[in-house]
N, C-alpha and C positions, 0 to 999 in steps of 0.2 A: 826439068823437074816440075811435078805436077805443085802448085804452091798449097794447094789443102793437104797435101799430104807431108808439111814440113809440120811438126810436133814441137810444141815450145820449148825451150830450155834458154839458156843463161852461160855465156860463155865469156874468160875471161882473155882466152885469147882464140884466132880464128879458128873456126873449125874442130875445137874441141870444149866438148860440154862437158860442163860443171857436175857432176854427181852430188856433191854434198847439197843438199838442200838448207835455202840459207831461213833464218828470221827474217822477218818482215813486218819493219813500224810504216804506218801512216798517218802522217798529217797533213793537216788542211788549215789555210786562213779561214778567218770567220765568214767572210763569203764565199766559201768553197772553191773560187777560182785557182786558186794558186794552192802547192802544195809537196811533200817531198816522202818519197816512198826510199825505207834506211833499212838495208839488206845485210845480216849479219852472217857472216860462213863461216863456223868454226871448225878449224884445220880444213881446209877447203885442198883438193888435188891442187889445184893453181898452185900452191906454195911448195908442194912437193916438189924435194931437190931433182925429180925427173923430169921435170915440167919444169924447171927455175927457169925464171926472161922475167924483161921487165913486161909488166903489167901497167898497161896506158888504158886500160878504161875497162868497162862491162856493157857485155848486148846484149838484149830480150831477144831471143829470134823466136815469131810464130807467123801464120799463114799470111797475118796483114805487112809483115816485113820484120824493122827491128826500130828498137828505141835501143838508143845509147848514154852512158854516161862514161864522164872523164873525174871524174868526183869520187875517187877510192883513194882509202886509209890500209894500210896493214897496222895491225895489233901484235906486239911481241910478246912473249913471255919468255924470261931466264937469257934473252939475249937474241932465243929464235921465233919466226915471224907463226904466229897461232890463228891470224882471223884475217878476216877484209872485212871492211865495212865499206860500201860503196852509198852512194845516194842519189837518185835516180827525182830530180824536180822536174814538175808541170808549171806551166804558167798563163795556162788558159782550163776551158772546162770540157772542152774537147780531148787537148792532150792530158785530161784525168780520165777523160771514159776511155781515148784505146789504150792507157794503162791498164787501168782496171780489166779491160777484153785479155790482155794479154795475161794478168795475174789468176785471174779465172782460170784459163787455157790450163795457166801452169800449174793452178792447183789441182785441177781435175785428174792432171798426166801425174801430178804426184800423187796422190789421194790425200790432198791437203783440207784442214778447214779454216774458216773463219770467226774468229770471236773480237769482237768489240768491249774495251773495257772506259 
């Protein structure tokens, strides 16, 4: 498979991609090295009872590969599961820039923007 032609998406388990498009905080330490990007999917497929497994992590997949995290929460309401929040940390200023390539990617394919508050 050609790899420019893999389109970013977000998956929480192999092979099948996340539809719900989630929130997305950023932060940064004061020397920008270090940092944690916190991903919010409300009612996300993943939790749908046709889809129900457990859930051990979330991956970025785009052209440059995948960044992964094992760092997810489910959020309940009335007893059943409503969200994920996963959180995806850097620890250098490189693994912030191919974040940041990959969050691009993925807002372009979404028609997402960015505001800084």
């Amino acid at each position: 498979m050609d790899k420019f032609k893999i389109k970013p998406a977000i998956q929480f388990y192999e092979g099948l991609e996340e539809s719900v498009i989630p929130e997305i905080r950023l932060t940064r330490s004061k020397d920008g090295k270090t940092g944690q990007a916190i991903f919010i999917f409300e009612k996300p497929e993943a939790l749908a009872k046709e889809t129900a497994g457990d859930i051990s992590g979330m991956t970025m997949i785009d052209e440059e590969g995948a960044l992964q995290t094992k760092e997810i929460k489910a959020r309940f309401l009335n007893g059943e599961p409503s969200a994920i929040e996963a959180t995806y940390t850097w620890k250098s200023e490189s693994d912030f820039e191919r974040f940041m390539r990959f969050a691009q990617r993925y807002a372009k394919k979404n028609g997402l923007g960015y505001t800084q508050k």
